[in-house]
Every structure is written in C-alpha cells, then in structure tokens.
C-alpha positions in Angstrom: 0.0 0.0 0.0 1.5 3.7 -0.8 1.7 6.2 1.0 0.1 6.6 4.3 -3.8 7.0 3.3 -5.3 5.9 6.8 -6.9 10.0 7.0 -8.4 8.8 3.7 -12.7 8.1 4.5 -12.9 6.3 0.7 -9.7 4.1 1.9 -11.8 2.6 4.8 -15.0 2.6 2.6 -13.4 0.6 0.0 -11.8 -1.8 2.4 -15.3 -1.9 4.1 -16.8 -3.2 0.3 -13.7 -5.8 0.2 -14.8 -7.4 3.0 -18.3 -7.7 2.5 -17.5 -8.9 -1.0 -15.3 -11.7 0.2 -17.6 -12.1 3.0 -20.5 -13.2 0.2 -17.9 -16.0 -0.6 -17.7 -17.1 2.5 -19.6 -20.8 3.7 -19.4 -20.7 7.1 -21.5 -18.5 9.2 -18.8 -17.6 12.1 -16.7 -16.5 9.5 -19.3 -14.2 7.4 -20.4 -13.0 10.8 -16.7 -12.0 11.8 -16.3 -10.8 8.2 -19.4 -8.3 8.1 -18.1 -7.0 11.2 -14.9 -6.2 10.0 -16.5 -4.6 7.8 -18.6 -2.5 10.1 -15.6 -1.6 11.9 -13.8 -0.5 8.4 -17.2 2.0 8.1 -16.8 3.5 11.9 -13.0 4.2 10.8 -14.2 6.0 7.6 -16.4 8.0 9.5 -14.1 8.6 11.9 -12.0 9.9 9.0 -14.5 11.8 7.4 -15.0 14.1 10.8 -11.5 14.8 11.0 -11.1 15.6 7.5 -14.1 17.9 8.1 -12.0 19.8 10.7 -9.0 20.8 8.8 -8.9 23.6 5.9 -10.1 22.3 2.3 -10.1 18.9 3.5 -6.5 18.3 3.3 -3.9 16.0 5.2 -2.2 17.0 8.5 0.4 18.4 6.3 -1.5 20.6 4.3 -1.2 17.9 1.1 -4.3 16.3 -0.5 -5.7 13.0 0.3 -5.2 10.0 -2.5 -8.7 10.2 -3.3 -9.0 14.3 -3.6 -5.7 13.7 -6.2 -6.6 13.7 -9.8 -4.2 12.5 -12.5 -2.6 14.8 -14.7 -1.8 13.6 -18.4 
C-alpha cells in the first residue's frame, strides 16, 4: 500500500466493500459473521475519518497535502 492513506474516509469505505464482498464467498457462518463486522468496523474508521477531515482547511492532510482520493491525475 503507498503512502500513508489511513486520513483517507474512501480508503476505509473501500476496504469496508472488500470485505463484504469476500464475505459473500464465504460458507461458514462464524466467519461471514466475523467478516461483516470487519467490515462495520472499516465504516466506523471512515467515519471517523471523514469528521477529522471535516476539521481541517479544504479537507487536506495534517500536512497541508491532499488526500489519494482528492488527487486527480494529470496527463
């Protein structure tokens, strides 16, 4: 994984839609349990996220850079 993108709310999200998806493949039902609450854990991080990046001018990084998901490519 590159660069640190933990401040990143779309990081956790993503990883939140991972799990569920692998989740889905899942057959047994301690597992899929476990899985969906990884998941749910993933979504209290992006929140968590979210309201910190809420906090800070333009939504940026503690150093004033943007996030991965606020950087758009150039070329």
């Amino acid at each position: 994984m590159p660069g640190r993108v933990t401040g990143d709310p779309q990081h956790w999200r993503d990883r939140a839609a991972q799990m569920r998806a692998l989740a889905r493949t899942m057959k047994d039902p301690e597992v899929i349990i476990l899985m969906t609450d990884l998941a749910a854990d993933y979504e209290k991080l992006a929140d968590r996220a979210a309201a910190k990046m809420a906090k800070l001018p333009s939504g940026r990084g503690r150093h004033g850079k943007a996030l991965p998901s606020q950087r758009r490519l150039v070329g």
